[in-house]
C-alpha positions as CSV (number, residue, x, y, z in Angstrom):
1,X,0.0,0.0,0.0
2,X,0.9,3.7,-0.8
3,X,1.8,5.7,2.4
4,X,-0.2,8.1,3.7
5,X,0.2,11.5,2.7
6,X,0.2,14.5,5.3
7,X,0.2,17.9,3.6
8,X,1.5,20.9,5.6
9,X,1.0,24.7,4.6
10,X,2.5,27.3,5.2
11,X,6.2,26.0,4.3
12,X,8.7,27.2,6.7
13,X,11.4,24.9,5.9
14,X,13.6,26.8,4.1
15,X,14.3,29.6,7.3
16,X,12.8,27.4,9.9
17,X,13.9,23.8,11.2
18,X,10.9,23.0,13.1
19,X,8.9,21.6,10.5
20,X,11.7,19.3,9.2
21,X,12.3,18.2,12.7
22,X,9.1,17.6,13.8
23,X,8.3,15.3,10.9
24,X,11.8,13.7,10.9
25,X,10.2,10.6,11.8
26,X,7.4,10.0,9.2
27,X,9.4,6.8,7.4
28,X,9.0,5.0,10.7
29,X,5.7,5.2,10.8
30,X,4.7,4.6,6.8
31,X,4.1,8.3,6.5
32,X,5.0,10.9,3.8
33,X,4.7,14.8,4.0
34,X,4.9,17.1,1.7
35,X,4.2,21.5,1.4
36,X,1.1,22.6,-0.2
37,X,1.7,25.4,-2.2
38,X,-1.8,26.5,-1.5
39,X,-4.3,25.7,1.2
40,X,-6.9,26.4,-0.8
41,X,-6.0,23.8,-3.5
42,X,-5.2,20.4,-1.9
43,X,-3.8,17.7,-4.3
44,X,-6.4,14.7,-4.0
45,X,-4.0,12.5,-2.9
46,X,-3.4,14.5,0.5
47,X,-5.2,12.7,3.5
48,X,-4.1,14.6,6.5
49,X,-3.5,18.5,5.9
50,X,-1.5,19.8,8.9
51,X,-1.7,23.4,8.9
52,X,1.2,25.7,10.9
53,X,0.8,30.0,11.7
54,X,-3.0,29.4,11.1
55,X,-2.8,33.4,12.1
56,X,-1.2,33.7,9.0
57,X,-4.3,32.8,6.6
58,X,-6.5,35.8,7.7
59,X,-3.4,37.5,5.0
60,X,-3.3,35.2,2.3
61,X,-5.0,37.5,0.1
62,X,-4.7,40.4,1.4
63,X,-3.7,43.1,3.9
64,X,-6.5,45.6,4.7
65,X,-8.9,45.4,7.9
66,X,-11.5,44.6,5.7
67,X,-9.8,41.9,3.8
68,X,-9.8,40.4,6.4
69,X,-12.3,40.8,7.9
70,X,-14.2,39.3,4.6
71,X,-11.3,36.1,5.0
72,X,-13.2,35.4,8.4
73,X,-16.5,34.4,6.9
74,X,-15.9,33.3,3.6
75,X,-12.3,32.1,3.6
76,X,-12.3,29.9,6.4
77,X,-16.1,28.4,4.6
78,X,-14.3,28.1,1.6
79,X,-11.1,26.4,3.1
80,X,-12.9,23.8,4.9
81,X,-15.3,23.3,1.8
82,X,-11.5,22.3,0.3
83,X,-10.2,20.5,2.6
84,X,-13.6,18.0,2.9
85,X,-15.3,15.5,5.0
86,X,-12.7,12.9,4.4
87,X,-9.1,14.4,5.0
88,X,-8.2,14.8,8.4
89,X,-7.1,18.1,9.7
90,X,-4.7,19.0,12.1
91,X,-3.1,22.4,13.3
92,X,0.2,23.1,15.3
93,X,-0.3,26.3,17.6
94,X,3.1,28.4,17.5
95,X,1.4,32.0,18.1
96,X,-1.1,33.9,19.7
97,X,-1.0,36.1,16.6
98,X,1.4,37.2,13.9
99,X,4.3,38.9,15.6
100,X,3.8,42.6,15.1
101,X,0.3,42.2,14.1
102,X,-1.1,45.5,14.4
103,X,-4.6,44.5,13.5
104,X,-7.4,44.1,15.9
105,X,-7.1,42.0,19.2
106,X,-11.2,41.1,18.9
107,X,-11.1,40.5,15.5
108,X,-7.9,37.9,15.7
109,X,-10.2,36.7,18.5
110,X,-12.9,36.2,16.4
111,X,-10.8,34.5,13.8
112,X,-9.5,31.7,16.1
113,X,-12.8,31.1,18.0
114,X,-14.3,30.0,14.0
115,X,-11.5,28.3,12.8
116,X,-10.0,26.3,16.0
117,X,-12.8,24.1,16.5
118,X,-12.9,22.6,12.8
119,X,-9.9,20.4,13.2
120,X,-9.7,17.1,14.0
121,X,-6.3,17.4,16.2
122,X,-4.9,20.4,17.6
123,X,-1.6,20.8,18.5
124,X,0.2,22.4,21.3
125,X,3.9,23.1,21.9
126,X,3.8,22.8,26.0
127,X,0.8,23.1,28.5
128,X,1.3,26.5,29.0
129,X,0.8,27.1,25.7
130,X,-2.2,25.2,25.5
131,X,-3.4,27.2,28.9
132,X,-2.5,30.7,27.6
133,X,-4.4,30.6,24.0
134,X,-7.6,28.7,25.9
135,X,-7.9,32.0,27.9
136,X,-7.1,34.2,25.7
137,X,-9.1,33.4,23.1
138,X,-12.0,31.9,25.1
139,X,-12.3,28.7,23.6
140,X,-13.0,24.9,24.9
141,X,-11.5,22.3,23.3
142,X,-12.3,18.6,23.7
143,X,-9.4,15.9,25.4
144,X,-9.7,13.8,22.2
145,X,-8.8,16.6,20.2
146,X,-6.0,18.1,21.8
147,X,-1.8,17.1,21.9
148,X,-0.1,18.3,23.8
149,X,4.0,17.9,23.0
150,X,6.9,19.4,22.9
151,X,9.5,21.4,20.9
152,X,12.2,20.1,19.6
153,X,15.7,21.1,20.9
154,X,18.0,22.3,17.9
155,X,21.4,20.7,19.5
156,X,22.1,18.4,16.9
157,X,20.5,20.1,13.8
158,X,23.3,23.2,13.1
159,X,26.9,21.5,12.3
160,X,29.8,23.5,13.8
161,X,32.4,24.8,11.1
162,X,34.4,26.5,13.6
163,X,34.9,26.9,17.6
164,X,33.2,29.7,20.0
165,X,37.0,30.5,21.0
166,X,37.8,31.4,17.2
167,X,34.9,33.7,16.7
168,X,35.8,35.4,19.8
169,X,39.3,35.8,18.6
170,X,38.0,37.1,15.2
171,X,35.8,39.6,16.9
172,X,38.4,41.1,19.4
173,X,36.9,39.4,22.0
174,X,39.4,38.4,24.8
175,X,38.2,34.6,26.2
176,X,38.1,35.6,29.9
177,X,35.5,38.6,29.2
178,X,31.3,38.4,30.1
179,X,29.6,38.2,26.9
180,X,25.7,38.9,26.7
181,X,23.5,39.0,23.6
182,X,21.5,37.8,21.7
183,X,21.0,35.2,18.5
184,X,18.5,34.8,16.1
185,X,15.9,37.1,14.0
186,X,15.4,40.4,15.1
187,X,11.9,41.7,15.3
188,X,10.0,44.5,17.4
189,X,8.1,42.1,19.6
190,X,11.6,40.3,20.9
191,X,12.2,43.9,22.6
192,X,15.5,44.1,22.0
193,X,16.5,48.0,22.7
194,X,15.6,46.7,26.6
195,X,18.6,44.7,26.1
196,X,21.2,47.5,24.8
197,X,19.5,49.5,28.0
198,X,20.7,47.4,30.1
199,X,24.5,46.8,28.9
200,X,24.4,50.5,28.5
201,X,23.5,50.3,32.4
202,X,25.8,47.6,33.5
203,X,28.3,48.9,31.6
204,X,28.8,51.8,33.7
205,X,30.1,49.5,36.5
206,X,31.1,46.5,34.0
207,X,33.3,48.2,31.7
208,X,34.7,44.7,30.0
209,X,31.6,43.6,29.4
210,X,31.0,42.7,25.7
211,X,27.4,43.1,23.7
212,X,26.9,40.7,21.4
213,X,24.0,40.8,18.7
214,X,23.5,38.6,15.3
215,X,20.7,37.6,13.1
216,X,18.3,39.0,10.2
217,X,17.1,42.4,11.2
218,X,13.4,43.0,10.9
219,X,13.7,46.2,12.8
220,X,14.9,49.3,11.5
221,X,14.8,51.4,14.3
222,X,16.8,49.0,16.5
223,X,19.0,48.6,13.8
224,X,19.6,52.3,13.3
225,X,20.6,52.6,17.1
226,X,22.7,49.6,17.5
227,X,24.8,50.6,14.0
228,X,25.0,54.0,15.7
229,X,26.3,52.5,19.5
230,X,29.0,50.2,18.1
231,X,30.5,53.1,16.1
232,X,31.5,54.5,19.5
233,X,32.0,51.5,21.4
234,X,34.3,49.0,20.4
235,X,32.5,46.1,22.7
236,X,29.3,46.1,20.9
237,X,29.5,43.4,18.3
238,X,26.7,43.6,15.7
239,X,26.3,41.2,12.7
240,X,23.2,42.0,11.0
241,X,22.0,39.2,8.2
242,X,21.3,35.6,7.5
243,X,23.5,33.5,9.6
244,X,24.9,30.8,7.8
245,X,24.0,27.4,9.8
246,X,28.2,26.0,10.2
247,X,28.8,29.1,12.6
248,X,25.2,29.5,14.2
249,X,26.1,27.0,16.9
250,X,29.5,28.7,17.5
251,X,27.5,32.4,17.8
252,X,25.0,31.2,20.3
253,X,27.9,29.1,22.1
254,X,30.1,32.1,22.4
255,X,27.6,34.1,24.6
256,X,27.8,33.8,28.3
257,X,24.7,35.0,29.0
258,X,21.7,34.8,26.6
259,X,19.4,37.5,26.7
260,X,15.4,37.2,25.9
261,X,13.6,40.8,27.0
262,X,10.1,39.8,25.2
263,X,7.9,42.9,25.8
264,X,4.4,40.8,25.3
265,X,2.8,37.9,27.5
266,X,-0.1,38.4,25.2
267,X,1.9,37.2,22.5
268,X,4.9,34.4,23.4
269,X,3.6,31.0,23.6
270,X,7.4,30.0,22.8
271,X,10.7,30.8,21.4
272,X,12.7,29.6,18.6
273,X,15.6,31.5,19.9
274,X,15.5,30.7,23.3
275,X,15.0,26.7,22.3
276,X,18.5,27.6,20.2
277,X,20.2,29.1,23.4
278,X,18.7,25.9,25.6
279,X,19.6,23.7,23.2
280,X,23.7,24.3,23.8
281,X,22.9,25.0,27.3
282,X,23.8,28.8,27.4
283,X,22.6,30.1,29.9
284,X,19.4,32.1,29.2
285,X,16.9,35.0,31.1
286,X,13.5,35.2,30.1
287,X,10.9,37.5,31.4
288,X,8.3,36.0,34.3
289,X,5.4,35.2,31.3
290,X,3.3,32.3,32.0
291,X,3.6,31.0,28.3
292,X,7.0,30.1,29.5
293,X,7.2,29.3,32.8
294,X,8.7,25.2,32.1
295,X,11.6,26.7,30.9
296,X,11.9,28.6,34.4
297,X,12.3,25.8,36.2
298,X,15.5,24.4,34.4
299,X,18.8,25.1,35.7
300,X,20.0,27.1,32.8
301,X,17.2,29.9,33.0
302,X,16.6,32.8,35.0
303,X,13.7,35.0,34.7
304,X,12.9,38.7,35.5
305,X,10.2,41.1,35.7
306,X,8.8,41.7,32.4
307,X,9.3,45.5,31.0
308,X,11.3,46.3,34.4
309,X,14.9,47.4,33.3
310,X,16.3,47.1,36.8
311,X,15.0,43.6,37.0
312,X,16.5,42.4,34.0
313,X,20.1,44.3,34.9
314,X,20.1,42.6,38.9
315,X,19.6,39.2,36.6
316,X,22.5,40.0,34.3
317,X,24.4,41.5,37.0
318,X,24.0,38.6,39.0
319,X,25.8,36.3,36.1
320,X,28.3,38.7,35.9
321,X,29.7,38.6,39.5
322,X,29.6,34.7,39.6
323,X,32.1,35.3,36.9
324,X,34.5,37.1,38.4
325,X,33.9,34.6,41.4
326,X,35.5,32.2,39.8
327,X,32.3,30.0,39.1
328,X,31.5,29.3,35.5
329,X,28.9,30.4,33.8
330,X,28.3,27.1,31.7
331,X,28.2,24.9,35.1
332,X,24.8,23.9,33.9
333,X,26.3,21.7,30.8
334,X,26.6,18.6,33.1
335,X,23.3,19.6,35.1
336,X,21.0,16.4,35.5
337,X,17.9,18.7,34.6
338,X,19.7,20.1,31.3
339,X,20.1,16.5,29.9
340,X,17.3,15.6,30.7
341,X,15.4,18.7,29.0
342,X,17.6,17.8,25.9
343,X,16.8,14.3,26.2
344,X,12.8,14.9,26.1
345,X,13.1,17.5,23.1
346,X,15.1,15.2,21.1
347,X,13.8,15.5,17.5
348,X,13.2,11.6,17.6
349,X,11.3,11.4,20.2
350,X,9.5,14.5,19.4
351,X,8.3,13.5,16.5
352,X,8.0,9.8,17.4
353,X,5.2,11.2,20.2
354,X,3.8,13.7,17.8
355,X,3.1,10.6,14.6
356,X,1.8,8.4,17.5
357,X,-0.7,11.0,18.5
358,X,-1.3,11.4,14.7
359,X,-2.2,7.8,14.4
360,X,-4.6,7.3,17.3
361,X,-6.4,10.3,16.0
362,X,-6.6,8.3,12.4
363,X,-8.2,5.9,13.6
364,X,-10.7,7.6,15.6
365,X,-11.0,9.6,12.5
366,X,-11.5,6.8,10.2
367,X,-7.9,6.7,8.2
368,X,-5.8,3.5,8.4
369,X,-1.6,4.6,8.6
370,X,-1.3,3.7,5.0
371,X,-3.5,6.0,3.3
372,X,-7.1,4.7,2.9
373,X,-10.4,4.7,4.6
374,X,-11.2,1.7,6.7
375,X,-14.0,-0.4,5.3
């Protein structure tokens, strides 16, 4: 028999390892996936669609309040018209809501309370996220139709074509100096002007301390200021762009302190970048948001008052002196919890719990694993 196809829309694959991760196990369980180009044209031999950034779709044709608005009754009709009685649906919940969004809170409110309770399983990252988007957007969902999982870690997915120690060296970045920062994509929501505030602050007390910022820029006015900053100060390292995958590991490794100043607990249900930091055990400060409150607990994480500056610079400031104290920063690479956390998020058995979950909801649905209905 032919295996069961899973389509997935939107594709995120080429910027974004989740999806490839997530799936990584489909062979093992006589699976295939493929992207759809377009959610509102599935190919007929697609038996499961799997959508991701369902938030996304109120946009697919168009930008204007009122596009939208006109997506929210007639799109979601027609998608579901497409999609049919006979393919099973399933959606992954990354977001509240488009990061940035600047349309209406009630009206991407109105959007999920329509669309969430069409599909057959939905799909949650971690119980807080599941928690957080129930009361936010006021909605019940059935047991049967809820997973819960996990994220996968990124620790074996970026190859390393050089060490931390080198990019330090290329950087003018002495070995025995505090460095805090930040890797990944850099957007408005991830607030990251709070954390040039706060080196600015430390720094005043700190003065080897070394800022450390890389990834695509999304935000001009941070950009702008940061550019401006490391003109006059030579420990401000900024590397705007793509980052290619052989050094991301060694960027994110080089930190001391990672550095995650979200400005939202509307809008985080997780973080790609702060999974990237975990995932080589850097050591990592979040603000106090419910949405992420498991990864408070682990060894490597601190957390702060969100949108208090001084709360976030005692954090910092607290990493800082156990430096100089002689006690290392990184202690937490042979802490039980850590391995533990990396064990659970393994891409294997992420997406070994996430296909079994797939399967008992096929067969409640009416799918066999091998693509047809049962008689």
């Amino acid at each position: 028999m032919s295996k069961l196809q899973i389509g997935f829309w939107s594709d995120a694959t080429a910027h974004n390892p989740f999806q490839a991760l997530l799936y990584s196990e489909r062979d093992k369980f006589d699976y295939s996936t493929k992207p759809l180009l377009d959610p509102f044209s599935i190919p007929d031999e697609i038996r499961v669609v799997h959508l991701h950034w369902i938030e996304g779709l109120k946009y697919f044709y168009g930008k204007t309040f009122l596009q939208v608005e006109l997506f929210l009754y007639l799109g979601i009709y027609r998608l579901f018209k497409e999609i049919g009685p006979k393919r099973m649906t399933i959606v992954t919940i990354h977001n509240l809501k488009i990061h940035d969004d600047l349309g209406s809170r009630f009206q991407n409110r109105r959007f999920m309370r329509k669309i969430i309770n069409k599909f057959d399983l939905v799909h949650f990252l971690s119980i807080e996220a599941y928690d957080t988007f129930t009361r936010e957007f006021r909605v019940s969902l059935s047991s049967e139709r809820v997973y819960v999982g996990k994220h996968p870690n990124y620790s074996s997915t970026y190859p390393e074509s050089c060490s931390e120690f080198d990019l330090r060296a290329s950087l003018h970045i002495p070995q025995n100096r505090v460095v805090i920062g930040y890797v990944g994509s850099i957007k408005p929501y991830k607030n990251l002007g709070m954390l040039v505030d706060s080196y600015l602050w430390l720094k005043r007390d700190n003065p080897d301390l070394y800022l450390f910022i890389a990834g695509s820029n999304y935000d001009k006015v941070f950009h702008d200021r940061i550019l401006g900053l490391a003109e006059c100060d030579e420990n401000i390292k900024y590397i705007p762009g793509h980052l290619p995958d052989g050094k991301l590991a060694s960027y994110v490794k080089m930190l001391d302190v990672a550095v995650f100043p979200f400005k939202d607990p509307d809008e985080i249900l997780n973080s790609g970048s702060l999974i990237l930091s975990l995932s080589f055990c850097v050591h990592s400060i979040v603000p106090n948001f419910n949405s992420l409150s498991s990864f408070s607990k682990l060894s490597s994480v601190t957390t702060f008052q969100y949108g208090v500056l001084a709360s976030l610079v005692d954090s910092i400031q607290l990493k800082i002196d156990n430096h100089y104290r002689g006690k290392a920063l990184n202690e937490n690479l042979v802490s039980s919890d850590m391995s533990e956390w990396l064990e659970d998020t393994s891409p294997r058995r992420v997406s070994q719990d996430f296909f079994s979950s797939v399967k008992l909801s096929l067969r409640s649905f009416g799918l066999s694993g091998e693509g047809g209905l049962f008689e």
